[in-house]
N, CA, C and O atoms as a Maestro MAE file, in Angstrom:
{
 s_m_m2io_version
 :::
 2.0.0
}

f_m_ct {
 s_m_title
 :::
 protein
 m_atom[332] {
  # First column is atom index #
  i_m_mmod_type
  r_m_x_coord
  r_m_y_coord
  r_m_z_coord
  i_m_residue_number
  s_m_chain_name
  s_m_pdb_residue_name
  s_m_pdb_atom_name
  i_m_atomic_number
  :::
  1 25 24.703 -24.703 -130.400 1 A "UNK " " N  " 7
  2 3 23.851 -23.776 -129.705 1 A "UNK " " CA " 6
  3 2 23.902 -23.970 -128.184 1 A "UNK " " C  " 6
  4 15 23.583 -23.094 -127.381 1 A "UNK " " O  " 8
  5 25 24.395 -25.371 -127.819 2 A "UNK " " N  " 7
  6 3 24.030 -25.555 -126.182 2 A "UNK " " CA " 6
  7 2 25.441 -24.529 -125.533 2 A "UNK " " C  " 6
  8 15 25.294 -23.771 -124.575 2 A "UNK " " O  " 8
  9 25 26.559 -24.680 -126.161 3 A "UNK " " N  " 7
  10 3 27.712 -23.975 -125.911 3 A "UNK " " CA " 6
  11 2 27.264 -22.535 -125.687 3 A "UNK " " C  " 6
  12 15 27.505 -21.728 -124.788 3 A "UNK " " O  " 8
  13 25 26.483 -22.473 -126.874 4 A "UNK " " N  " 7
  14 3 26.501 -20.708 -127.093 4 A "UNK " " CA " 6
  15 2 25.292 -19.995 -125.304 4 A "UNK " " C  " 6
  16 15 25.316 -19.116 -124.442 4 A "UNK " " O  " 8
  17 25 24.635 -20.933 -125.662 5 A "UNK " " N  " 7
  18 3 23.921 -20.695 -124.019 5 A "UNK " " CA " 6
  19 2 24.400 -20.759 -122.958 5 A "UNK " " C  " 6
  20 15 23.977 -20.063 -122.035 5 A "UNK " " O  " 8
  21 25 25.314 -21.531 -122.830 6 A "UNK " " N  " 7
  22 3 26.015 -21.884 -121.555 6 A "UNK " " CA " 6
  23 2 27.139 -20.581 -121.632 6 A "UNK " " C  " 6
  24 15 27.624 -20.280 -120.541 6 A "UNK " " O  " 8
  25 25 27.615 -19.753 -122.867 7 A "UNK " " N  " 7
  26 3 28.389 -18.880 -122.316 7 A "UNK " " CA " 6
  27 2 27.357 -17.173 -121.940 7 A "UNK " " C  " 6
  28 15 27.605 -16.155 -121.293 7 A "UNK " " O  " 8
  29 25 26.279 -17.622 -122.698 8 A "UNK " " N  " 7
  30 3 25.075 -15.984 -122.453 8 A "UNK " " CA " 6
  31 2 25.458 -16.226 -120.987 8 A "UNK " " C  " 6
  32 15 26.190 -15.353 -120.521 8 A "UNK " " O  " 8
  33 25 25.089 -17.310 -120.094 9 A "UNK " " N  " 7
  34 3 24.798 -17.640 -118.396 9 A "UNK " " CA " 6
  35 2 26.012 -16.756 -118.069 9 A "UNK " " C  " 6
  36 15 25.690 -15.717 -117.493 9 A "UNK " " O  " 8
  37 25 27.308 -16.907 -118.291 10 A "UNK " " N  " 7
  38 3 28.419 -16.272 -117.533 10 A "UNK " " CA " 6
  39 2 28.585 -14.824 -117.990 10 A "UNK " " C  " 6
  40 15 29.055 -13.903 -117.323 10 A "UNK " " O  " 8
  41 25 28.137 -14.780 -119.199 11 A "UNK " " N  " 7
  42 3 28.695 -13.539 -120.126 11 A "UNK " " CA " 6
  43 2 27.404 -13.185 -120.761 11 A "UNK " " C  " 6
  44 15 27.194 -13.618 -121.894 11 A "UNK " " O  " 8
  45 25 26.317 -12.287 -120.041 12 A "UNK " " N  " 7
  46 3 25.681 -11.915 -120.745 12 A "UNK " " CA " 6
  47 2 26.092 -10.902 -122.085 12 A "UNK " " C  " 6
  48 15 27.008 -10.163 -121.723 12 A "UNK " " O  " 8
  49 25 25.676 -10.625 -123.599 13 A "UNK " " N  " 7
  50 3 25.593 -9.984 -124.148 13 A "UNK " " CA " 6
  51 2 26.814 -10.795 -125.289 13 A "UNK " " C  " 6
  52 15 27.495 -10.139 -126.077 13 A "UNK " " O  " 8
  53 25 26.894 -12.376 -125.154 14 A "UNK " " N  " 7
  54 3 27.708 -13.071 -125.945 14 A "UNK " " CA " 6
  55 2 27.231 -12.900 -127.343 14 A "UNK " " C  " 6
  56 15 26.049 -12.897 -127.688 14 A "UNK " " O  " 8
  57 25 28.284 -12.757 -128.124 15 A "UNK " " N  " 7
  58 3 27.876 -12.759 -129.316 15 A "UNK " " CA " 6
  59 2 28.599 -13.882 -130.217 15 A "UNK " " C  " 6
  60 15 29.788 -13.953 -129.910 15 A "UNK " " O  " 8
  61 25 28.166 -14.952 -131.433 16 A "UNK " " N  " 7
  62 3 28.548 -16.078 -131.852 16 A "UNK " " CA " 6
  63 2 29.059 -15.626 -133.289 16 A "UNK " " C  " 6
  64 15 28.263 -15.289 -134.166 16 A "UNK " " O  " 8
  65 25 30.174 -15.635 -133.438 17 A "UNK " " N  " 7
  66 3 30.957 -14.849 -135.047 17 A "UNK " " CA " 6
  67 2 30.594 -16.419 -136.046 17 A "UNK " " C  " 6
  68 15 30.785 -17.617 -135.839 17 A "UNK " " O  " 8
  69 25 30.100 -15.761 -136.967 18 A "UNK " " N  " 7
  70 3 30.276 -17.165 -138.165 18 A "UNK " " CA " 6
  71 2 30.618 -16.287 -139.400 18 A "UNK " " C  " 6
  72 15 30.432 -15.072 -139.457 18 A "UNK " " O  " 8
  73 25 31.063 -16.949 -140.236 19 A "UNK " " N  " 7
  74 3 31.450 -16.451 -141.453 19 A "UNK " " CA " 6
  75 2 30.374 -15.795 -142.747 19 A "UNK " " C  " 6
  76 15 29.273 -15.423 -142.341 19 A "UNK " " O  " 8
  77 25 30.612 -15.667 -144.040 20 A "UNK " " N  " 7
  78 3 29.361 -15.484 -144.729 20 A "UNK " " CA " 6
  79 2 29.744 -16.109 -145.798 20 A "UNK " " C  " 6
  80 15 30.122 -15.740 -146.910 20 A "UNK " " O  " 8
  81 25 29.456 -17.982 -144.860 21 A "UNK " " N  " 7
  82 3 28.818 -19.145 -146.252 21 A "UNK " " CA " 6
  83 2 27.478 -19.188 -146.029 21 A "UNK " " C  " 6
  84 15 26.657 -18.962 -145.140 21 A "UNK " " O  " 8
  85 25 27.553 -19.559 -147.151 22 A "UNK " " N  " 7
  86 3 25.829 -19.366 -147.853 22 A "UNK " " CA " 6
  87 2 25.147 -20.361 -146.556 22 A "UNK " " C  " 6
  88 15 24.040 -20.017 -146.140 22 A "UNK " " O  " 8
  89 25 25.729 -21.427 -146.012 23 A "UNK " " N  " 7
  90 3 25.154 -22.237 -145.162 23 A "UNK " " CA " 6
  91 2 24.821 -21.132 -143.631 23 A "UNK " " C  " 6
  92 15 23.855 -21.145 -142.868 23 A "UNK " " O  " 8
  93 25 25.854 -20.405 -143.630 24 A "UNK " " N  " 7
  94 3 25.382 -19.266 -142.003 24 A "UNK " " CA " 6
  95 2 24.371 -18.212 -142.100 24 A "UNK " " C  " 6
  96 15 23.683 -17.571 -141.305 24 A "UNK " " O  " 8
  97 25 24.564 -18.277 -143.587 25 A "UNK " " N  " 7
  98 3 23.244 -17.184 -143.668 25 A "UNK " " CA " 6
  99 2 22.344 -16.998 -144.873 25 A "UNK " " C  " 6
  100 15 22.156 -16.211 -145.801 25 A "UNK " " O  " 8
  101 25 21.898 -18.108 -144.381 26 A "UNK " " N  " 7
  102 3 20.674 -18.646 -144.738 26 A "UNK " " CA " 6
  103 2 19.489 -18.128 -143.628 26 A "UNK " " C  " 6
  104 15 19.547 -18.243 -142.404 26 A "UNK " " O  " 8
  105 25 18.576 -17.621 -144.304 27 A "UNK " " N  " 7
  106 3 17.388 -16.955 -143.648 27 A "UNK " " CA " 6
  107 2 16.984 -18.416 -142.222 27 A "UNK " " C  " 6
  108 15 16.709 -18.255 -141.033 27 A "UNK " " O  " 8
  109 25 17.111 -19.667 -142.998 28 A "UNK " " N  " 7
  110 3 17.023 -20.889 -141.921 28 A "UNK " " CA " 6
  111 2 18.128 -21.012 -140.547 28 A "UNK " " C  " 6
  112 15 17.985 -21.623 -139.488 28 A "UNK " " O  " 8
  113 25 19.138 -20.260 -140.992 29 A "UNK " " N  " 7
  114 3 20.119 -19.989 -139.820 29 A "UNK " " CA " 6
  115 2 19.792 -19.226 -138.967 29 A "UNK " " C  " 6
  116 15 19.824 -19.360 -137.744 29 A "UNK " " O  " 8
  117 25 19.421 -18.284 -139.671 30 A "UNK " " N  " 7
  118 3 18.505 -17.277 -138.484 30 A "UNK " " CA " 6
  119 2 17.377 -17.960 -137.906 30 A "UNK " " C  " 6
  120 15 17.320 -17.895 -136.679 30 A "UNK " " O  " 8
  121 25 16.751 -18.400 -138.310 31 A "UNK " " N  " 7
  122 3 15.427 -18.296 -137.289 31 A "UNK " " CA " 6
  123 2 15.925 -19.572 -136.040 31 A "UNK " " C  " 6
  124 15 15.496 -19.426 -134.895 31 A "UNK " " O  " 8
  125 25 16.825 -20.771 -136.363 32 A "UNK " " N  " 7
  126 3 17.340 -21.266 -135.314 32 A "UNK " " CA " 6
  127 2 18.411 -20.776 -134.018 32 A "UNK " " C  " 6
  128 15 18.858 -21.341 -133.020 32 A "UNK " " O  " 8
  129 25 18.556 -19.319 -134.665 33 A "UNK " " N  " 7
  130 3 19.304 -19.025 -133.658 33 A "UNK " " CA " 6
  131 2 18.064 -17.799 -132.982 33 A "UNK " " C  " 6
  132 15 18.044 -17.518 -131.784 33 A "UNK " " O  " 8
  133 25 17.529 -17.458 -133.549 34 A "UNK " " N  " 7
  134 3 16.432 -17.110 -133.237 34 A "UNK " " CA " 6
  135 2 15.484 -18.273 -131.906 34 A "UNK " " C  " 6
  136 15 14.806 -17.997 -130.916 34 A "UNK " " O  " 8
  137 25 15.791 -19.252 -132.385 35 A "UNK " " N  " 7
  138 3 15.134 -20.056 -131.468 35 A "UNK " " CA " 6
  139 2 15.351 -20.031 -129.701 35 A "UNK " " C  " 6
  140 15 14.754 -20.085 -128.626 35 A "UNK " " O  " 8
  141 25 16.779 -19.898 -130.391 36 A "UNK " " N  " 7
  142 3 17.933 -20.703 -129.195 36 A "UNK " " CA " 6
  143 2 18.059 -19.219 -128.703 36 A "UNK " " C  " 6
  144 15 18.961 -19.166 -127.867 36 A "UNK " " O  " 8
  145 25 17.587 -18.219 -128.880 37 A "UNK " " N  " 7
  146 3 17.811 -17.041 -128.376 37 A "UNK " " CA " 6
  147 2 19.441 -16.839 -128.536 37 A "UNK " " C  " 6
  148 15 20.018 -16.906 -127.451 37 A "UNK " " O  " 8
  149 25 20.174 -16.639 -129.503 38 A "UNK " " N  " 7
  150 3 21.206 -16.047 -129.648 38 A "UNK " " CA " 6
  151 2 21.487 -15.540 -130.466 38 A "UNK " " C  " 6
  152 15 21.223 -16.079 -131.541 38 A "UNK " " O  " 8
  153 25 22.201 -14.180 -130.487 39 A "UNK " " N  " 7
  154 3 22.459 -13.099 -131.098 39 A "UNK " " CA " 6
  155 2 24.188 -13.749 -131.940 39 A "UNK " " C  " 6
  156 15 25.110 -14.463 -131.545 39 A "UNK " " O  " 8
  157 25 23.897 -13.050 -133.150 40 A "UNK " " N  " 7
  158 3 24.696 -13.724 -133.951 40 A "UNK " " CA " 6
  159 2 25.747 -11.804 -134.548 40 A "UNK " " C  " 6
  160 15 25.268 -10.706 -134.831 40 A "UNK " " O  " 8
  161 25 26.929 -12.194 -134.503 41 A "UNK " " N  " 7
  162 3 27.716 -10.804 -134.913 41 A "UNK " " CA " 6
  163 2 27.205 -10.691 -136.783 41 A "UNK " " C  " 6
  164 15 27.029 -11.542 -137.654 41 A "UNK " " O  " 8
  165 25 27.115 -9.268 -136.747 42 A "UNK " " N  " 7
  166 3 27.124 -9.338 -138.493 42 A "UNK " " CA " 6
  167 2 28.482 -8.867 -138.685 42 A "UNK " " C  " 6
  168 15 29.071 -7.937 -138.135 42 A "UNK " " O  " 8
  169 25 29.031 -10.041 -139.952 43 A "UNK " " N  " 7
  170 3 29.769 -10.269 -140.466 43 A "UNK " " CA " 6
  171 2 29.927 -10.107 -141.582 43 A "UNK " " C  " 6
  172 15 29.996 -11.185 -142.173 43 A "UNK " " O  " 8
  173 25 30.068 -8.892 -142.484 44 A "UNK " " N  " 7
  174 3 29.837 -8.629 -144.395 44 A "UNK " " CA " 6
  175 2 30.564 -9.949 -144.748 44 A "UNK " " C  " 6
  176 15 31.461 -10.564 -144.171 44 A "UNK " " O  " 8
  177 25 29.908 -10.168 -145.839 45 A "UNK " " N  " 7
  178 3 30.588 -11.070 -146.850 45 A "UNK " " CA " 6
  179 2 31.890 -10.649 -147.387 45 A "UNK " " C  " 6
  180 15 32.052 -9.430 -147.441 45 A "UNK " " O  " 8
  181 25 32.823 -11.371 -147.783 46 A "UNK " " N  " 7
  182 3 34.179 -11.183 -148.463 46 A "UNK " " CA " 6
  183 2 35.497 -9.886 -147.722 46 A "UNK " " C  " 6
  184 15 36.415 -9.212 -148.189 46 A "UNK " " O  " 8
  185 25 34.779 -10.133 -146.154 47 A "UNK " " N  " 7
  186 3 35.473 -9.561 -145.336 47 A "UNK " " CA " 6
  187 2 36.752 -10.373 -145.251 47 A "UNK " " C  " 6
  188 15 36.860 -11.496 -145.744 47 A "UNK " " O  " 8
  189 25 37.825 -9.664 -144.521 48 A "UNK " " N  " 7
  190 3 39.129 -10.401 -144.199 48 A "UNK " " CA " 6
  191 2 38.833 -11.311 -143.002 48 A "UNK " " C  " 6
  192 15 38.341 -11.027 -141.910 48 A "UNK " " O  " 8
  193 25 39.317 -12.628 -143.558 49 A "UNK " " N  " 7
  194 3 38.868 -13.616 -142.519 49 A "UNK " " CA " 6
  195 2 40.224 -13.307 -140.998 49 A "UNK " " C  " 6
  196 15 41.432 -13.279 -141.234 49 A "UNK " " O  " 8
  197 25 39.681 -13.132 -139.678 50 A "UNK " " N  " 7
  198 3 41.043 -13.367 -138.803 50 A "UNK " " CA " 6
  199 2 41.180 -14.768 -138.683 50 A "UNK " " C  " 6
  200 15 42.210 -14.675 -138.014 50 A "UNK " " O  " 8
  201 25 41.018 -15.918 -138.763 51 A "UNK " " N  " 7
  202 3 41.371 -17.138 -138.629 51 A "UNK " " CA " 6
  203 2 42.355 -17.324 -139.638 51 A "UNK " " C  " 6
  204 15 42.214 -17.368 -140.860 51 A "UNK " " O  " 8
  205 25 43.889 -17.476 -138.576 52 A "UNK " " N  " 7
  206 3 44.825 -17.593 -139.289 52 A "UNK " " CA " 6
  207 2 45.137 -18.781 -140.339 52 A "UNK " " C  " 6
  208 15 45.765 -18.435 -141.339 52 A "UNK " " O  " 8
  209 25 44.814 -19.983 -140.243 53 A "UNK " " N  " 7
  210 3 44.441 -21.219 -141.349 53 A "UNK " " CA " 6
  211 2 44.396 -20.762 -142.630 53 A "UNK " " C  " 6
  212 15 45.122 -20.851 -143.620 53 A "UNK " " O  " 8
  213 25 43.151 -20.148 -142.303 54 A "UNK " " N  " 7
  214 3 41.967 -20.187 -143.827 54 A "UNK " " CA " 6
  215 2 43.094 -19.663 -144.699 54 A "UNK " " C  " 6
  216 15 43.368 -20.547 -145.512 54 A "UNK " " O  " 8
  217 25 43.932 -18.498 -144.886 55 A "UNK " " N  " 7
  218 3 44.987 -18.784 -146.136 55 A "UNK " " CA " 6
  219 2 45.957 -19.786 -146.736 55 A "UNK " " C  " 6
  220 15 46.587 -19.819 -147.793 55 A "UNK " " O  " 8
  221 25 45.840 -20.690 -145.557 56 A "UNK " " N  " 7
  222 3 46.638 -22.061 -145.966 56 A "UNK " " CA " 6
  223 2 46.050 -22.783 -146.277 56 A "UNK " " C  " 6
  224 15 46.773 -23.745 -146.533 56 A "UNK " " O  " 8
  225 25 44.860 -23.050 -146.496 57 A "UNK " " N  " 7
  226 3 44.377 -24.180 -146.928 57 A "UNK " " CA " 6
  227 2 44.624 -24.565 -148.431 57 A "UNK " " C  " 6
  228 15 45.074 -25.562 -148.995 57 A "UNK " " O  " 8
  229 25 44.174 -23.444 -148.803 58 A "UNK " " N  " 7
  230 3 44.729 -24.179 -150.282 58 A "UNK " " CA " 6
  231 2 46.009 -23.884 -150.849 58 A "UNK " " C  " 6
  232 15 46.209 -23.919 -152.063 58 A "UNK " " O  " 8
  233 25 47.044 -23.541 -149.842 59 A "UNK " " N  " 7
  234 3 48.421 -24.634 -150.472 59 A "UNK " " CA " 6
  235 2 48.232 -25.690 -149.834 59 A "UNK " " C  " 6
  236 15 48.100 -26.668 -150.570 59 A "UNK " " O  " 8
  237 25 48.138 -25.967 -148.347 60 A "UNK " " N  " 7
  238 3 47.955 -27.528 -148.067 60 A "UNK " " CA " 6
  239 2 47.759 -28.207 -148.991 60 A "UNK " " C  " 6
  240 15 48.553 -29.009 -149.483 60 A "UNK " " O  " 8
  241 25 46.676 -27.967 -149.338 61 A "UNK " " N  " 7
  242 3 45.525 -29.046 -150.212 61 A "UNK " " CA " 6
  243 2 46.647 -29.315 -151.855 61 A "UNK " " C  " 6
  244 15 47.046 -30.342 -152.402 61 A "UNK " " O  " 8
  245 25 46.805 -28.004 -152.140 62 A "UNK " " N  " 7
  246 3 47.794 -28.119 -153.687 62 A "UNK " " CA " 6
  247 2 48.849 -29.099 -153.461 62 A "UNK " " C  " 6
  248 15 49.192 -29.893 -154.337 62 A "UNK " " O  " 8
  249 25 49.518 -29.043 -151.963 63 A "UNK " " N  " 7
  250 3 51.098 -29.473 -151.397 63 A "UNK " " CA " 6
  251 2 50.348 -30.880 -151.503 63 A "UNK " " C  " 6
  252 15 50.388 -31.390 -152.623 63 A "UNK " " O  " 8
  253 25 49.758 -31.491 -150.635 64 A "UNK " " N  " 7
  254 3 49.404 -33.140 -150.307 64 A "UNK " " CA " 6
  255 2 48.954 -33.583 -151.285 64 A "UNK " " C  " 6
  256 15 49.313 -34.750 -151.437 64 A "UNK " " O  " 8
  257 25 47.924 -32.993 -152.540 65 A "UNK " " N  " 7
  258 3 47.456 -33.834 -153.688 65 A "UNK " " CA " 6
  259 2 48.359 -33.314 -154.580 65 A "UNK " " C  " 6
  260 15 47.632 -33.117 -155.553 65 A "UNK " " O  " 8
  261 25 49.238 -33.033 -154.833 66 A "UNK " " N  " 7
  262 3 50.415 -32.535 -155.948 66 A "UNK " " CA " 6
  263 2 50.628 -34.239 -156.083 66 A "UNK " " C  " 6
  264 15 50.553 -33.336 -156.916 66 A "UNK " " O  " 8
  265 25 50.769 -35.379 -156.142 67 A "UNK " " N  " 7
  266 3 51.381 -36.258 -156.604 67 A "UNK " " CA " 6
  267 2 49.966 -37.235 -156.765 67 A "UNK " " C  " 6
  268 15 50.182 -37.866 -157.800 67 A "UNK " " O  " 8
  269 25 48.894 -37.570 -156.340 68 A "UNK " " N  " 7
  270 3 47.743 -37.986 -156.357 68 A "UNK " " CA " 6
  271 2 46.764 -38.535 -155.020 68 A "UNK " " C  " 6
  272 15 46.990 -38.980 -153.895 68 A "UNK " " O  " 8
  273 25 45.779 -38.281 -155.691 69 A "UNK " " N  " 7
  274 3 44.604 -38.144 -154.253 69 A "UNK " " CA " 6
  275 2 44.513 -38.908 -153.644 69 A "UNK " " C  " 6
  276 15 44.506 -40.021 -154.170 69 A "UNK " " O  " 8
  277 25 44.377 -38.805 -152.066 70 A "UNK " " N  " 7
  278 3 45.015 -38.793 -150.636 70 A "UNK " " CA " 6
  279 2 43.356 -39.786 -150.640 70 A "UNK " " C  " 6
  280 15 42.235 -39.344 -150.892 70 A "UNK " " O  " 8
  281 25 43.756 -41.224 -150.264 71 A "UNK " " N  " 7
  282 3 42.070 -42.380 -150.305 71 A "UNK " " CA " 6
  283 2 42.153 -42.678 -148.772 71 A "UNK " " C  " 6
  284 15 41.686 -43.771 -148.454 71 A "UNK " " O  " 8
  285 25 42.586 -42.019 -147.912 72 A "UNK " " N  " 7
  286 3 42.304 -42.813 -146.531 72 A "UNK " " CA " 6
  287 2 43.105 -41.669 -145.509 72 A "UNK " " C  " 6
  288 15 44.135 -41.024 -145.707 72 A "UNK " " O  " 8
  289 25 42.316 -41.704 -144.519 73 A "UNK " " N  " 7
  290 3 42.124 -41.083 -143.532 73 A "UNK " " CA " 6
  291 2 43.876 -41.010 -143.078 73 A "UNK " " C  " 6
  292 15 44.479 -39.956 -142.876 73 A "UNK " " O  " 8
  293 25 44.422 -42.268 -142.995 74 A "UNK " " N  " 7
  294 3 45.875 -42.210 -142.460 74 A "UNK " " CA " 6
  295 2 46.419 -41.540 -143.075 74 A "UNK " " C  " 6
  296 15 47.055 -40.626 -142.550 74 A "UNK " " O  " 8
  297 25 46.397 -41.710 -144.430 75 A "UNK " " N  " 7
  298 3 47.363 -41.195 -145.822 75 A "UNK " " CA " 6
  299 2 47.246 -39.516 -145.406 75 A "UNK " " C  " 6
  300 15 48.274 -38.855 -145.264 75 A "UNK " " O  " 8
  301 25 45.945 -38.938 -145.238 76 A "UNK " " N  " 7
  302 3 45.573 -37.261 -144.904 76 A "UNK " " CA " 6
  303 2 46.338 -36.931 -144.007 76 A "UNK " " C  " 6
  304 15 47.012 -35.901 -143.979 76 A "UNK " " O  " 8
  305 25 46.283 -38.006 -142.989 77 A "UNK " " N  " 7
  306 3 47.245 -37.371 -141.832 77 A "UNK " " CA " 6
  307 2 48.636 -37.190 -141.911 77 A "UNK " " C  " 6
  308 15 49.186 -36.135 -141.597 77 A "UNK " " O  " 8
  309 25 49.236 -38.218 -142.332 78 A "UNK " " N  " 7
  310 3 50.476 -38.158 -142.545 78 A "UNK " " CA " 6
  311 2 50.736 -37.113 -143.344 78 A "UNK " " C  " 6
  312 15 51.562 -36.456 -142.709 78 A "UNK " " O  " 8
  313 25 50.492 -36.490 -144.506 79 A "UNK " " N  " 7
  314 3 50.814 -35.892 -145.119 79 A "UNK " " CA " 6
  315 2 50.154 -34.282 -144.902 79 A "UNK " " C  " 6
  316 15 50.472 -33.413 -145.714 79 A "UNK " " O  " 8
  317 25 49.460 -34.042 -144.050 80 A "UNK " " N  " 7
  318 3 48.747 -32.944 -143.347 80 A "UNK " " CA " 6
  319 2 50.035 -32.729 -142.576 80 A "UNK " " C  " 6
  320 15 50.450 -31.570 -142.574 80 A "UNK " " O  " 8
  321 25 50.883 -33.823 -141.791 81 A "UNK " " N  " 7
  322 3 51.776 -33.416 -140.830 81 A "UNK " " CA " 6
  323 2 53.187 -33.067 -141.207 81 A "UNK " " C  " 6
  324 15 54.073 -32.479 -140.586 81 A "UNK " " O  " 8
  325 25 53.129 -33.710 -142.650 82 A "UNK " " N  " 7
  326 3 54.601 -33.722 -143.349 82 A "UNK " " CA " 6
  327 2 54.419 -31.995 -143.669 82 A "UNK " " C  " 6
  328 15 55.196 -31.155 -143.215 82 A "UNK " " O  " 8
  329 25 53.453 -31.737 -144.377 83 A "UNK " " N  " 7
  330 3 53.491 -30.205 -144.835 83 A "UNK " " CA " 6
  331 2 53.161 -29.487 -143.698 83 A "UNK " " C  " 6
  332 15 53.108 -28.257 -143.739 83 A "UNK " " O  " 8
  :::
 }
 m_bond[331] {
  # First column is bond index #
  i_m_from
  i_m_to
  i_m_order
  :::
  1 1 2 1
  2 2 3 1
  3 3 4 2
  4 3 5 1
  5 5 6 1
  6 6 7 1
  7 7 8 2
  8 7 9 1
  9 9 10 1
  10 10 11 1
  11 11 12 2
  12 11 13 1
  13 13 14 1
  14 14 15 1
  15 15 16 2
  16 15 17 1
  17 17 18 1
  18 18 19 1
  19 19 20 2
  20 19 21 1
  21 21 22 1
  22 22 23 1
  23 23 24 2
  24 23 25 1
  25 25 26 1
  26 26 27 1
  27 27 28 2
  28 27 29 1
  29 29 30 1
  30 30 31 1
  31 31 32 2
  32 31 33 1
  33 33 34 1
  34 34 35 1
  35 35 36 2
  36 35 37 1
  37 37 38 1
  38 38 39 1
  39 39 40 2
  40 39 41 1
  41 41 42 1
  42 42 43 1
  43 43 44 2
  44 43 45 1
  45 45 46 1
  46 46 47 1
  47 47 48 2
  48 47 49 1
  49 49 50 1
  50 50 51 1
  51 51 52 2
  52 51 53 1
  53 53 54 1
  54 54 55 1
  55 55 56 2
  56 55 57 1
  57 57 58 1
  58 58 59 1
  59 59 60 2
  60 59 61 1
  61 61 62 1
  62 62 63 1
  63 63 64 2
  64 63 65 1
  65 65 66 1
  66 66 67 1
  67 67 68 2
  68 67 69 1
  69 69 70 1
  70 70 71 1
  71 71 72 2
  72 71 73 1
  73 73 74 1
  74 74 75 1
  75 75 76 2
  76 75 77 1
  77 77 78 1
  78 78 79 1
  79 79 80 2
  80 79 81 1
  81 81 82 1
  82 82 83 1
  83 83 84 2
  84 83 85 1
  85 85 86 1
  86 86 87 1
  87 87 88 2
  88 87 89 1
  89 89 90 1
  90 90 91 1
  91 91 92 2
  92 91 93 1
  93 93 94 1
  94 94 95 1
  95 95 96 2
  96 95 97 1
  97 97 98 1
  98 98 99 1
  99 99 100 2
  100 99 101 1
  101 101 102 1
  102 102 103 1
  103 103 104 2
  104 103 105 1
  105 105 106 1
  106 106 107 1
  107 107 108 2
  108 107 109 1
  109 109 110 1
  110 110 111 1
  111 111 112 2
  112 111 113 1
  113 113 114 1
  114 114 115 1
  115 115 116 2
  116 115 117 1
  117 117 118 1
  118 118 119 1
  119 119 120 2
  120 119 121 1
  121 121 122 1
  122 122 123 1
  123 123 124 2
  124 123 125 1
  125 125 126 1
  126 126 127 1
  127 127 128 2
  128 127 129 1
  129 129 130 1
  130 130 131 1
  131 131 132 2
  132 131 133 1
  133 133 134 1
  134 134 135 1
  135 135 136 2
  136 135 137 1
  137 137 138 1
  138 138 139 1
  139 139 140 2
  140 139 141 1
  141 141 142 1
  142 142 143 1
  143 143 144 2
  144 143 145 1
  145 145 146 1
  146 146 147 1
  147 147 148 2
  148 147 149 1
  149 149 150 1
  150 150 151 1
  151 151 152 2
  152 151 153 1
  153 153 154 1
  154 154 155 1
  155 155 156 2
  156 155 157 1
  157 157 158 1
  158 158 159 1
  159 159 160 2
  160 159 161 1
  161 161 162 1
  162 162 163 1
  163 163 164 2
  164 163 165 1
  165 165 166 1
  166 166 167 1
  167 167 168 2
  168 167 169 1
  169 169 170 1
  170 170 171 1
  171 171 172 2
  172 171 173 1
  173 173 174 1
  174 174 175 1
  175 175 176 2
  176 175 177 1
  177 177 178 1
  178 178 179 1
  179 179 180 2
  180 179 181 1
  181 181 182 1
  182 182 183 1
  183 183 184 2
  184 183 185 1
  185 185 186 1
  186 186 187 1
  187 187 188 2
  188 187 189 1
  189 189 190 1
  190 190 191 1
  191 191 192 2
  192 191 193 1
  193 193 194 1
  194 194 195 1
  195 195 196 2
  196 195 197 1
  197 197 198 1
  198 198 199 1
  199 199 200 2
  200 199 201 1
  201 201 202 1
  202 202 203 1
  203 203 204 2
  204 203 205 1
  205 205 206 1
  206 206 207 1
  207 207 208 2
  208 207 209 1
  209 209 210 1
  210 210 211 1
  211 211 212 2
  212 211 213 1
  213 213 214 1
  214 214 215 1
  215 215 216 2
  216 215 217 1
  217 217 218 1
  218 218 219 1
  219 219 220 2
  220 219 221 1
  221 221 222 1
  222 222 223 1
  223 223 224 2
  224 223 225 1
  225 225 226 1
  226 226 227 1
  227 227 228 2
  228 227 229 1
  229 229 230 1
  230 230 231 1
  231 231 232 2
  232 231 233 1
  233 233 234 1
  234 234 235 1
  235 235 236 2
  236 235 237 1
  237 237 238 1
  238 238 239 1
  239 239 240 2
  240 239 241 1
  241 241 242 1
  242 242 243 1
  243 243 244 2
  244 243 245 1
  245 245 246 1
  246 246 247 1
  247 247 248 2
  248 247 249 1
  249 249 250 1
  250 250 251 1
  251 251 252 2
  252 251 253 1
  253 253 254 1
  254 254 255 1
  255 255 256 2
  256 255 257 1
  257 257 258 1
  258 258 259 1
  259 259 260 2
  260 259 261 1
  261 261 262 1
  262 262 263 1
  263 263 264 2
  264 263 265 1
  265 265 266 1
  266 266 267 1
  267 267 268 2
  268 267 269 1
  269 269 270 1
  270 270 271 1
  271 271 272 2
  272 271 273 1
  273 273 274 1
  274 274 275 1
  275 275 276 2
  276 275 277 1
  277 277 278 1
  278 278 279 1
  279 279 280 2
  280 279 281 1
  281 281 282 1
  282 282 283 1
  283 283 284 2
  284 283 285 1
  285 285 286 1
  286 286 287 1
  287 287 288 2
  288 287 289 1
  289 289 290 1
  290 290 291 1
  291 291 292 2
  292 291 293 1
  293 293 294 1
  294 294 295 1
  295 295 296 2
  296 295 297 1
  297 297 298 1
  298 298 299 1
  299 299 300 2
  300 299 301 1
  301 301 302 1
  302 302 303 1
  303 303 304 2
  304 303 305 1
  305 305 306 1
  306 306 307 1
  307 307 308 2
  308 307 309 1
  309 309 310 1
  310 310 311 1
  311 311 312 2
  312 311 313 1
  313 313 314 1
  314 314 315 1
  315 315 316 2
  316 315 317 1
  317 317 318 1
  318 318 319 1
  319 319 320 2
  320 319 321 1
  321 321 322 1
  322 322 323 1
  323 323 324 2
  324 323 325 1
  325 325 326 1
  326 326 327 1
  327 327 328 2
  328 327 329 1
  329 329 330 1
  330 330 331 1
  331 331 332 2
  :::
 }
}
């Protein structure tokens, strides 16, 4: 939220995109952004995400645990970088 204020100051009429997990919109999400005075974009649920990632994640995830699960932080990386 301190981010999201610091860009209203330069850019009035900022608006903060979040997705629609159950965690962003939650009636409790609102009223803290409510707090913080910031206006939040509506976003329908099961819209096309533009964050280019989010379709890779789950081959990543299939690609690195295809042989067995990844117990330490190094092991993730390495193999986050191999794929």
């Amino acid at each position: 939220m301190p981010f999201a204020k610091e860009c209203l100051k330069e850019c009035p009429g900022t608006l903060v995109q979040e997705d629609g997990a159950p965690s962003h919109s939650s009636r409790y999400q609102q009223e803290v952004f409510d707090l913080w005075e910031v206006m939040r974009l509506l976003w329908p649920p099961n819209s096309p995400d533009l964050n280019m990632i989010e379709p890779c994640w789950f081959w990543i995830k299939r690609h690195t645990t295809k042989h067995c699960p990844i117990t330490s932080r190094a092991q993730l990386k390495e193999a986050w970088i191999k794929c």
